[in-house]
N, C-alpha and C positions, 0 to 999 in steps of 0.2 A: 856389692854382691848383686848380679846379673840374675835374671827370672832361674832360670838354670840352677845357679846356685841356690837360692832360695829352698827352691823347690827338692831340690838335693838334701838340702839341711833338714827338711820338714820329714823326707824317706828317712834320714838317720835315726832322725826323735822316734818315728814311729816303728822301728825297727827295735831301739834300745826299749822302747816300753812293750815290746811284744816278748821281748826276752826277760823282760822283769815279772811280767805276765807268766810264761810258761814255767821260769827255772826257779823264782824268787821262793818256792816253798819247797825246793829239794833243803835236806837235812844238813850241806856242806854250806847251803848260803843263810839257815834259818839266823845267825847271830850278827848277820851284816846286815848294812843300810838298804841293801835291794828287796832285804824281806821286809822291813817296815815300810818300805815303799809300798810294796805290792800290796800290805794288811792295812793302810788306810780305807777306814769305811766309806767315805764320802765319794770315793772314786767307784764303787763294786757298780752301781747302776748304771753311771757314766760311761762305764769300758764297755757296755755290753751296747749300748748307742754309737760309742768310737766306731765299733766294732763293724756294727753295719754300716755305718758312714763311710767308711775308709773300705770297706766292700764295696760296698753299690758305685761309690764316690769317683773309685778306680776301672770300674767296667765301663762309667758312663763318659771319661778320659779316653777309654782303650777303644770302645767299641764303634766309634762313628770313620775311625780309618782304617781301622781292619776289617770289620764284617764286607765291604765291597771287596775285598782280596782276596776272600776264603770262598772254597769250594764249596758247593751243595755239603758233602758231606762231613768236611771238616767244620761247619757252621751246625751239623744236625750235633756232633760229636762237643763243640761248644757250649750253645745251650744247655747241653746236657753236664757239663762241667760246669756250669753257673747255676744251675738249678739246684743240684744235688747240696751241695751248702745250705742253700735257705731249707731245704726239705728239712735235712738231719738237723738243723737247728731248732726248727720249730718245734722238731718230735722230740729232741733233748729237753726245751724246755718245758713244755707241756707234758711229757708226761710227768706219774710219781716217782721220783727218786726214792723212793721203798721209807714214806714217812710211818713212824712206830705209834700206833696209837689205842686205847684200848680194842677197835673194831679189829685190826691188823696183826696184835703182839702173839696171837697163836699162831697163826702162820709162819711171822717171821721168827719166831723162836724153834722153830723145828725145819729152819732152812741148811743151817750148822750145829756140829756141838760145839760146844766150850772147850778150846785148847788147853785151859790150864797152865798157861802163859802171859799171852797181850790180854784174852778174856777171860773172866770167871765167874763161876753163874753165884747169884747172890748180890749182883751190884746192881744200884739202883740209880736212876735219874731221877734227882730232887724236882729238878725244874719240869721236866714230864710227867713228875709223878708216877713212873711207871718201871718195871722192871729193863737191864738194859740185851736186848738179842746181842747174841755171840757177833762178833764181829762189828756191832755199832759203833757208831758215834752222835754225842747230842753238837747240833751247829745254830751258835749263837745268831748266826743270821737270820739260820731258816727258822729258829725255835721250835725245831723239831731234834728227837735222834733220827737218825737214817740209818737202814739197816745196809751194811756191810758198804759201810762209807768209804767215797774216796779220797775226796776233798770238795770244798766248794766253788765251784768255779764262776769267776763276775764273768765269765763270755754267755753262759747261759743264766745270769743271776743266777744260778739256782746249785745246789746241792750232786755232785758223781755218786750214785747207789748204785745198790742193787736193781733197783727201774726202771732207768737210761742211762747206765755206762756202756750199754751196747750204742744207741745212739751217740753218744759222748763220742767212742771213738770212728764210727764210721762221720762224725762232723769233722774230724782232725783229718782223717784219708781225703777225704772230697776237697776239703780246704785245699790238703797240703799238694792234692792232683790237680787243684785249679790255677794256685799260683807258679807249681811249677808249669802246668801247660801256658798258662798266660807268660809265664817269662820266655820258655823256646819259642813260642809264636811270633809272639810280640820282636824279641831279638832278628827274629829270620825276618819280618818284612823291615824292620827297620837297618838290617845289613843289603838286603836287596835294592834299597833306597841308596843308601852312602856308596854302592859298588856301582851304578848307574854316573854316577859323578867322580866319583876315587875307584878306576877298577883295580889297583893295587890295593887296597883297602879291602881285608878278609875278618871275619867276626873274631876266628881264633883258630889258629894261635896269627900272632902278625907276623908272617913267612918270608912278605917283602923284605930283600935286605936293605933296601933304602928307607923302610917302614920302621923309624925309631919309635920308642913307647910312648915319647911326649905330642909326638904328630898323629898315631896312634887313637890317645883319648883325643888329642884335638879334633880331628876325622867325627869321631864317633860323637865330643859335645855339638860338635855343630847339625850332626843328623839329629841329633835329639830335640835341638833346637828347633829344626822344620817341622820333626811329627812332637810337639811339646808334650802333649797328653797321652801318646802313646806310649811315649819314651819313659816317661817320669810313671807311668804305672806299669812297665815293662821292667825298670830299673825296682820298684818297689814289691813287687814278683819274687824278684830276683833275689833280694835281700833277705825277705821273711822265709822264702821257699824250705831254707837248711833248719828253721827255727821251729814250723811247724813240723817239719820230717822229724825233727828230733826230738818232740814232746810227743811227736804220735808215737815212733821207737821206743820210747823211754816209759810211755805209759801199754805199749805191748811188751817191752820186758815187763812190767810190774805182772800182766798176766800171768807171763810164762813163769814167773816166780809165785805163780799163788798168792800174790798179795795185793796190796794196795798202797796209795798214799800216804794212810793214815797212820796202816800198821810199818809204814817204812821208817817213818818216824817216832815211832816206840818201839822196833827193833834198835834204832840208833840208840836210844835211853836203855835199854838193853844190854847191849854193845858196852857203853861209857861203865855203867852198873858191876856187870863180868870183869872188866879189864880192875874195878876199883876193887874185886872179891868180896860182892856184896850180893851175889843173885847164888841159891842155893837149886838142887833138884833133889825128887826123887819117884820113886816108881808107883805110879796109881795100881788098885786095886786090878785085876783081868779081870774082874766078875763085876763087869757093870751094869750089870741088871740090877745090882743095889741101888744104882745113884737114889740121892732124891729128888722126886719130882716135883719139890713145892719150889726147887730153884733149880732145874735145869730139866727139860724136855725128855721123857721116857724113849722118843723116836724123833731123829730126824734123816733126811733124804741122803747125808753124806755120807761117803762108804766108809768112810778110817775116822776110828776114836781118838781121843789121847790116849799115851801110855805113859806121859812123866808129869808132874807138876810142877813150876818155877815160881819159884817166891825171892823177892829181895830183903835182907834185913838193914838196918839203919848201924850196928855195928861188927857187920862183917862176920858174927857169928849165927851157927847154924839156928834155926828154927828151935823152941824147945817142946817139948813132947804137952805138956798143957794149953800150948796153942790149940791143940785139936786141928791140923790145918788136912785134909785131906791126904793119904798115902799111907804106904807103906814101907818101913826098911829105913835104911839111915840117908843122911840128907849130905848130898854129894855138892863141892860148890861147880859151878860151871863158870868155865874160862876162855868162852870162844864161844860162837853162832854157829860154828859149824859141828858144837856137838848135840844141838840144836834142831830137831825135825819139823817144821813147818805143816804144822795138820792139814793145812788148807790147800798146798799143792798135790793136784791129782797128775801132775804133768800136762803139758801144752794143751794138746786136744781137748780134755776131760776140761780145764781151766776156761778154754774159750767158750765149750758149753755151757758152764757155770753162769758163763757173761753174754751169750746171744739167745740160749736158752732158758724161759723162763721156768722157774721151780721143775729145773731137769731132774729124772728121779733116780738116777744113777743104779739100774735095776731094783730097788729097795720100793716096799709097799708100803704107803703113808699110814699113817695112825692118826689119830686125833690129839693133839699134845692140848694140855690142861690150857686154857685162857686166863688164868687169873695164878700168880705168882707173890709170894709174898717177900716183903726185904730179908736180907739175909743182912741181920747186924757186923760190920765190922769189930775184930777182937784189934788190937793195940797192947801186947803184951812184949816186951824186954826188946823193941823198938822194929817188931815185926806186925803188919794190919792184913790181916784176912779176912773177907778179899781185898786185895791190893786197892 
């Protein structure tokens, strides 16, 4: 195997572990070998090192034969597409991912209510010691909860919140704009080279009718060959470019959906639960000016309450009335997501605010919500536990 090759082989690995990286914790791969791949602890700090290595590593390959080829203002337009990465990385990592602690748990408990669903007020974090905010999660990495968790990501070691998921994903746009503009760039002077020698030879599509597909790549390994560094971080551009578009995509649909990572992942438990005829509903009280507030916030900023409650039981029947579980009326089973309202979608716009906007107040005037919360004991009665 020729330099070329090599160096070829080294883009695949690094491409295959970018995608093990991005997809390995969607809910279709959670039971395959890509997801224990990707949850080995030993690698989380490492990939965030990979990370800028094979950044920096690839600019300083690319940059010594293109920057003489580029314009005054296609070079002002560059920098500005290499910069933009380290900016949003650094501000991802550095700031707070919205960690829950007693200085913070009022705040963050009157950012959401309690759906009554994925959250329920009453639960408690052993390992924090402290009451859990709607929409949390505790991350054995960070040993923190974090409020309105996404997931933990080893590019930024650190935790997706509520406190850089807006940096989070303006780092995926910048990325996914830098390598794809490094891939068109890079292609164009490296086709403008090979047409200088092979003017039959066009980037794409191969037009020539004498221009088979094997003479083709031959054409183009041997350009690569001349600009080696250009080529092979042009070609590595090239590969990741669809990889980051589609975990930036995939994590702007979570927006657009009102959700997150975490909760996609216990809607899928959800999902399985419904399909078994194990998760029951029914209709909460309309007079919530009762709740109690020794477990759930008298005021929070969000505009829509719950109206149903969702409990699962362990055998398939409904809830019984000495549970004391929250609601009123009979308990209906649910058989699908889509009878299902998502409290936390306010629709795109509203959603994006949620996520660039900090403690946006969605016209509503704050209150002061209690600081200190006490456990709400779990019941375990005829194989139903409230709170779940």
């Amino acid at each position: 195997m020729g330099p070329l090759g090599k160096i070829l082989a080294v883009i695949f690995v690094i491409s295959f572990m970018t995608f093990v990286t991005f997809f390995g914790r969607l809910p279709a791969l959670r039971n395959t070998p890509i997801a224990e791949v990707r949850l080995w602890p030993s690698v989380v700090f490492a990939v965030q090192i990979f990370f800028l290595v094979v950044l920096g590593g690839s600019e300083i390959l690319y940059m010594p034969t293109a920057w003489p080829l580029l314009s005054p203002f296609t070079k002002l337009t560059a920098l500005l597409a290499i910069a933009l990465p380290y900016v949003f990385l650094y501000l991802a990592c550095a700031a707070d991912p919205g960690y829950v602690t007693p200085e913070t748990i009022a705040r963050l408990m009157s950012l959401y209510p309690y759906d009554y669903a994925l959250f329920h007020p009453g639960r408690f974090c052993r390992t924090c010691n402290l009451p859990k905010p709607p929409r949390s999660k505790h991350c054995s990495i960070c040993k923190h909860c974090i409020a309105r968790a996404d997931h933990h990501c080893i590019f930024i070691n650190s935790c997706v919140g509520y406190g850089n998921h807006h940096w989070f994903l303006l780092l995926l746009l910048s990325t996914a704009v830098l390598t794809t503009y490094g891939a068109v760039l890079g292609f164009s002077i490296l086709s403008a080279d090979i047409r200088a020698s092979w003017p039959a030879w066009s980037l794409w599509p191969p037009s020539n009718p004498g221009m088979t597909w094997s003479r083709w790549v031959g054409i183009l390994s041997v350009g690569m060959r001349i600009n080696l560094g250009l080529g092979a971080a042009s070609m590595l551009a090239l590969l990741i470019s669809p990889l980051i578009w589609g975990f930036f995509l995939y994590s702007l649909y979570l927006v657009y959906c009102g959700t997150t990572t975490n909760e996609t992942l216990k809607w899928s438990e959800w999902k399985e639960d419904m399909q078994d005829g194990y998760a029951f509903a029914r209709h909460l009280s309309p007079n919530r000016e009762q709740r109690n507030v020794q477990f759930e916030p008298p005021w929070t900023r969000w505009p829509a309450q719950p109206g149903r409650i969702l409990v699962t039981t362990n055998d398939g029947q409904p809830p019984r009335p000495e549970q004391q579980i929250p609601g009123e009326g009979a308990w209906e089973p649910v058989k699908s997501l889509k009878d299902v309202d998502n409290l936390y979608d306010l629709g795109f716009w509203n959603n994006l605010k949620d996520i660039f906007i900090q403690d946006y107040p969605f016209g509503s005037r704050p209150e002061e919500p209690p600081s200190e919360r006490r456990r709400w004991e779990g019941r375990t009665r005829n194989g139903t536990r409230y709170p779940p």
